[in-house]
FIMI-374749 format. One record per residue (C-alpha): residue in one letter; x, y, z. Coordinates in pm, whole numbers, plus 50000, padded with zeros to 5 digits. Example, Ala and Ser with C-alpha at 12.3 -4.5 7.8 and 13.67 -1.06 7.14 Angstrom:
A512304955050780/S513674989450714/
// end
This chain:
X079483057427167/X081613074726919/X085533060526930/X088223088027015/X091003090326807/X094233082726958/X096863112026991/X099683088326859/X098233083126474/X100333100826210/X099983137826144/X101093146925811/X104703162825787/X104913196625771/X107463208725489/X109963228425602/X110393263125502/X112683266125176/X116273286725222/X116633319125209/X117563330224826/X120113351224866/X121373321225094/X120583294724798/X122653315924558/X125793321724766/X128373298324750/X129473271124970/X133033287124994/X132043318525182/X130863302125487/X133803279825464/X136673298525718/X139653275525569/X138783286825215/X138803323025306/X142023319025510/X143273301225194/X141903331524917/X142393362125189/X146833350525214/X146993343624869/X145593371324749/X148293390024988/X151363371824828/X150153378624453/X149813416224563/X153323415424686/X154863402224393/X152683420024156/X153953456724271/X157613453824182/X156593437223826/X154273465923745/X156893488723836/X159393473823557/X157163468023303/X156303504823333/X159613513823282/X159593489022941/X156673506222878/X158243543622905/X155633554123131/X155303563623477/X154853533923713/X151783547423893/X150383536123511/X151563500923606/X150073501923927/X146923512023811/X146863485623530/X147343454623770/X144663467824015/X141913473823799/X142563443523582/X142603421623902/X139163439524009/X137323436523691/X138223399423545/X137743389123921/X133993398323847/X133213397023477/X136363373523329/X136033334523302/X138403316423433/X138373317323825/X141293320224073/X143653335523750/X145613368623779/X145203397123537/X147843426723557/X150133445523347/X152633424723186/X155543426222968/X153903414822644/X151563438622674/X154223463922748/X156583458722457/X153483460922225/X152453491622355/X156073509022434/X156253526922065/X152933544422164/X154423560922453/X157683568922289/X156343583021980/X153083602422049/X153063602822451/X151163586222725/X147103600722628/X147733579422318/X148733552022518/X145833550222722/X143363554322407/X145183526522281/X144143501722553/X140983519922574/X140613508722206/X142353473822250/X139663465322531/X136673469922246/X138533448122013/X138693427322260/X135063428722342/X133893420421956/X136753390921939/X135053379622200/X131053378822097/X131993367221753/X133763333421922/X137703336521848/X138133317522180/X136843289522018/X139843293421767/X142303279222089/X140493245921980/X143483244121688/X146183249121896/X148233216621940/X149203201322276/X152693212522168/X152613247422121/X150703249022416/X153633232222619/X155973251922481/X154103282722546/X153883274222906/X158003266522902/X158743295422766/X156563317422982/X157973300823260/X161283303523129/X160713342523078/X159753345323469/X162763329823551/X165013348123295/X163243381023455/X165283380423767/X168383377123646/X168963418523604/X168473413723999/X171403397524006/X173543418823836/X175863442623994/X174553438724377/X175553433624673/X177033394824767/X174153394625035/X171633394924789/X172983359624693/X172643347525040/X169013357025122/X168143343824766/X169053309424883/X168033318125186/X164453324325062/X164433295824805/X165323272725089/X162243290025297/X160413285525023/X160583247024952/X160833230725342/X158413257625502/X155283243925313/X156433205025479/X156013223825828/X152533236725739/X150563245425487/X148093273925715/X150103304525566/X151843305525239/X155033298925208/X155553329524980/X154453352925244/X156613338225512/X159383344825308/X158673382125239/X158063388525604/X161143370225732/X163433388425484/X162023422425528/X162703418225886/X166023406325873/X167653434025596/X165253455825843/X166453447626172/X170523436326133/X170323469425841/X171773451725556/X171983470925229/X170523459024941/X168333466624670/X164493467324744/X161113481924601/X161293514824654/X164543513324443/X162093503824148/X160043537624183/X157743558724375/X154703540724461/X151343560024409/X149763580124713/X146403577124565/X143593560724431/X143393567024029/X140463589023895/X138293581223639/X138433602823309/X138823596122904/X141673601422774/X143233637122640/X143193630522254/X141523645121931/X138803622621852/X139203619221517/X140043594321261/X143723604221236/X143743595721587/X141863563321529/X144573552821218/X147383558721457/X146223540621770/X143963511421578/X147333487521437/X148653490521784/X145643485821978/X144593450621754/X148503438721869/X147593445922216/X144273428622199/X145523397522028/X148693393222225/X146333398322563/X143523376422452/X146213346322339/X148523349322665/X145153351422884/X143433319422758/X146233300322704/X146693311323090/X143243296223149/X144053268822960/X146773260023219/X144573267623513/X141803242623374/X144333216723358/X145643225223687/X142123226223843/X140403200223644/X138093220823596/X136553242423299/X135973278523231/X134443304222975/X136933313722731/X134283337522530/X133553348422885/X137073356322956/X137423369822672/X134803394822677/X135903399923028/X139593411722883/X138433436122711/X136143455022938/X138933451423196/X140933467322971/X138353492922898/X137923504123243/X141983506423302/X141913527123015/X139603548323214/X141133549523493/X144853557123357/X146383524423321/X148613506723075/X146733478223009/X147293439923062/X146053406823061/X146783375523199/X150013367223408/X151223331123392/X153903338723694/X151703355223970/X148813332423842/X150863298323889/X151813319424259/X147983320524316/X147093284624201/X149593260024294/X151663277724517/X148993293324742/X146373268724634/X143253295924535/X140503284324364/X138113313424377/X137913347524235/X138183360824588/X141913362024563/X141663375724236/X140003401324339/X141763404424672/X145433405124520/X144003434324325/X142453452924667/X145843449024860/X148003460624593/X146343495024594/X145843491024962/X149693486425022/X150643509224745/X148833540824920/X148783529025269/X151673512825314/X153843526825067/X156983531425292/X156623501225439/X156293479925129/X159193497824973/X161583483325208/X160593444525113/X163793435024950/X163763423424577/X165963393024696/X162993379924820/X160693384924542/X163503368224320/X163313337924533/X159283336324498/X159253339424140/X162383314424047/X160293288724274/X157113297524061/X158653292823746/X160593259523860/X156623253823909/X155003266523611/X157623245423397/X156603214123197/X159453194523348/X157813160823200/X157713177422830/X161623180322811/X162313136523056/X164343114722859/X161293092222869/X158583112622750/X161153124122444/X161623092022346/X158133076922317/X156843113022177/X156643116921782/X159913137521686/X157313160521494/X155573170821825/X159133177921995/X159933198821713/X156953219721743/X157343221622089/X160943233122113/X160243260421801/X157453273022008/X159833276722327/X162333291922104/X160413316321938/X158823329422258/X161953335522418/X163483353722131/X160583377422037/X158943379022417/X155853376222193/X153713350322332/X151143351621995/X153903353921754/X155173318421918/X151783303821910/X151573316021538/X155153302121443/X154343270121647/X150233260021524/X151843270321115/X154663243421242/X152513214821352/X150273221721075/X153283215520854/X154673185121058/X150853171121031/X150373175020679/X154093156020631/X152673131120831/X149413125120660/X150833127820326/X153033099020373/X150643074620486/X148863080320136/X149503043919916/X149323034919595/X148862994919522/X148492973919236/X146652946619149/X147302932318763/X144272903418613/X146602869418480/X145392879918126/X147512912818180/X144922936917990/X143252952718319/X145712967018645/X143572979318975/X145323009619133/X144193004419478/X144653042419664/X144583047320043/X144763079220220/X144243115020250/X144713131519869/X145283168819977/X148003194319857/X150473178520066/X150183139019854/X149153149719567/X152483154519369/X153693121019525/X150813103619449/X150553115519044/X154083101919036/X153003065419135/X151593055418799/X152983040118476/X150553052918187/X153013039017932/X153683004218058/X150032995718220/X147502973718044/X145182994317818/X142202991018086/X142613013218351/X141263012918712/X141723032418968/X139913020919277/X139743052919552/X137193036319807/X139863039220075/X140533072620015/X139533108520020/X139463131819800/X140213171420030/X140933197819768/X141463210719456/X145383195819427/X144023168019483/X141133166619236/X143943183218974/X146303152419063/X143303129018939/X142663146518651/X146653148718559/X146853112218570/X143333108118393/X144733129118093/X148773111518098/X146473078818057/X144643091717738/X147443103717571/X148273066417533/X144683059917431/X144283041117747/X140843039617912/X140693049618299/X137873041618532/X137443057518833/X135903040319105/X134443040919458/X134483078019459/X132433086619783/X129593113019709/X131153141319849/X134403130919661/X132233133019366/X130633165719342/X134093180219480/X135293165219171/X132523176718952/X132903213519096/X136603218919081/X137383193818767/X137673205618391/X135813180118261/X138233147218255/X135723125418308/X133343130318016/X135723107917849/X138143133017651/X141613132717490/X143293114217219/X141703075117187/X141693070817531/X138753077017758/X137873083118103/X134843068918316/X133513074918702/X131543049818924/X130903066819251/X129503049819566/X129793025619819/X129902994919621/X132263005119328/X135292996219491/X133742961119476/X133092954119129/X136342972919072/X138102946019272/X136142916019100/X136842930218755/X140752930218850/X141092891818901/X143062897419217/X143092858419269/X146422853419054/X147662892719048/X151392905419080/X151002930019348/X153702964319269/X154152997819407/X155273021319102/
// end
């Protein structure tokens, strides 16, 4: 009789069906409620803050501030889907603005906005051929002091707002800063920056107190911009007058916007495109052309606002802070022109008490930092807040640490000799970088009147860079043979070598009076160099 089969035996496990893939592609964050709470009010505040500032630097700009407007909307929009660097704020700024202002002023706005139009494409090709990568060679200190002195430019910004007004204004300033730093210890749900609009609206609102407030800045736009290219000749005249301006405007936006993401990597620990964002500039820029703006790029205040004041992390709020700007601009115009600029000065003094570097400038960190590095730092700082030109400050600053480094490096280049007890060979033992920067000082280091008649100079510890230094070498090759003195060089390392043999004038073929010159390359000349020298029983000098 055949034996059943019991029921309970295993039956093989049945995979279960694989996700969705629109599901497997979306990220965790929008199904996440806290995180959109988080993006949705953050993206809020930065709109709040960003209308007033587009206002001015329209006025800087010498155009009308619907141009502003349009600028920080469709920047926010389009680096919120194509830039690199999440969670950062694009807008109009003021760099951008005091590029751009002789445009305006001199051949009117359609120039302008070919000019950004034009700026964005420069942008675009910066971008493919890799000048991000170039923010490799900045220095920790320039990019400190670049962050200072932004910070120190929001903060300097508000000042005019204090200027001539009424005494209230001072009292709901504090009043707001106060909000500002013990509302967050209450709760952290809404931001703090928000609360602070909405609870000084409402009081200038409701008790009536007059003071100055948005709508005092300039109309606000009753409609969404419309696409078009802009009303110039397309010819090359046009392109000779726009094209100097529009490369300043692409430079200045591309350094200010990844030095920005620079800051929000650090701030994040995390990492982003910079060829991506800067691609992403310029076709932001492209399409605001198109659409009637003034161009922008990154915004270190409202982006600090976004990231460690409201705590975003996404390009939601990016995007979003662009949305509700337009959406309060032509919905809620008369509303949001009655949010009083007291309270916007108290948001953006907090965010640049934030943005600052206040470790950079301790008493501690000075003192255990190289006085090189400080230097750098502070001329960065300094030259930022006297141009307002963020990439003229970076320029100033890297040519300054390049200067400070080379000062460095040339100094640790030594010179040591070694003399054999029968006093007819001396080793010149070199160590160090031979570049531009050493070379005079190390020339000057020899004796080719008072040293033995055999020669030997020993450069296994150090490298030859460039063509000072391979002229040093062959300076001291040729003082030696004019005393018919005979120079060996030695432990040349290959490269050393054929830089030598490429850049030299033919020194060491042994030319010049009696005296003659030899070359022993490779690893294990400095050796027999050393053994030749008797350094047993030498006298050991520095000339």
């Amino acid at each position: 009789m055949p034996t059943a089969v019991s029921s309970a035996s295993p039956s093989p496990s049945v995979p279960s069906p694989p996700a969705p893939r629109s599901r497997a592609l979306m990220p965790d964050w929008l199904r996440d409620p806290r995180v959109w709470r988080t993006e949705v009010l953050a993206g809020l505040v930065v709109a709040l803050a960003l209308i007033p500032e587009a206002i001015a630097f329209s006025v800087i700009a010498g155009v009308d501030p619907a141009l502003g407007l349009f600028a920080s909307f469709t920047m926010a929009v389009t680096t919120a889907i194509v830039g690199g660097r999440r969670a950062m704020i694009s807008a109009a700024t003021g760099a951008v603005a005091l590029v751009i202002a002789p445009v305006s002023r001199e051949h009117g706005v359609p120039f302008l906005i070919a000019t950004v139009v034009l700026a964005g494409l420069f942008q675009i090709a910066l971008g493919i051929v890799g000048v991000a990568k170039l923010m490799r060679y900045v220095p920790r200190p320039v990019l400190v002091g670049s962050v200072n002195s932004l910070a120190a430019l929001v903060f300097l910004a508000q000042l005019p707002e204090t200027r001539n007004v009424p005494t209230s204004v001072y009292g709901l300033i504090a009043a707001g800063i106060v909000l500002l730093v013990l509302f967050p210890k209450v709760t952290t749900l809404v931001p703090a920056p928000l609360v602070t609009i909405t609870a000084l609206t409402l009081v200038t609102v409701a008790a009536g107190i007059a003071v100055p407030t948005v709508g005092d800045r300039g109309a606000l736009p009753s409609a969404l911009p419309v696409p078009g290219l802009p009303d110039v000749p397309f010819t090359l005249g046009t392109l000779a007058t726009i094209a100097p301006y529009a490369l300043a405007v692409a430079l200045v936006g591309l350094v200010e916007s990844l030095l920005t993401a620079k800051l929000v990597d650090d701030l994040t620990d995390t990492s982003s495109s910079k060829r991506r964002e800067s691609i992403g500039q310029g076709v932001a820029n492209v399409v605001t052309g198109l659409f009637g703006g003034m161009g922008g790029c990154a915004v270190i205040g409202q982006t600090m606002m976004n990231v460690k004041v409201a705590g975003a992390r996404t390009r939601l709020s990016t995007f979003l802070s662009g949305v509700f700007l337009m959406v309060l601009c032509v919905v809620l115009g008369p509303l949001v022109s009655r949010i009083p600029m007291a309270a916007l000065v108290a948001v953006m003094v907090i965010v640049s008490v934030a943005a600052f570097d206040w470790e950079s400038v301790a008493p501690r960190t000075l003192r255990r930092t190289p006085a090189g590095e400080t230097v750098v730092m502070l001329v960065t700082l300094a030259c930022v807040l006297v141009s307002h030109n963020l990439a003229l400050g970076v320029v100033v600053g890297s040519v300054t640490a390049a200067l400070v480094f080379a000062r460095r490096v040339a100094r640790r280049t030594e010179v040591t000799s070694v003399t054999d007890p029968d006093g007819t060979t001396v080793v010149h033992r070199v160590s160090g970088e031979l570049f531009f920067a050493s070379a005079e000082a190390f020339a000057e280091r020899f004796d080719p009147a008072g040293d033995p008649d055999r020669v030997v100079i020993d450069l296994s510890a150090a490298h030859v860079s460039d063509a000072s230094a391979v002229a040093a070498l062959e300076a001291v090759e040729a003082a030696y043979a004019r005393h018919g003195k005979t120079v060996e060089l030695t432990g040349l390392a290959p490269a050393d070598a054929a830089l030598r043999d490429r850049l030299g004038t033919g020194m060491s073929t042994g030319t010049g009076g009696s005296g003659s010159v030899s070359t022993v390359s490779g690893p294990d000349a400095g050796a027999g160099a050393g053994a030749g020298a008797g350094a047993g029983a030498g006298a050991v000098s520095g000339h």
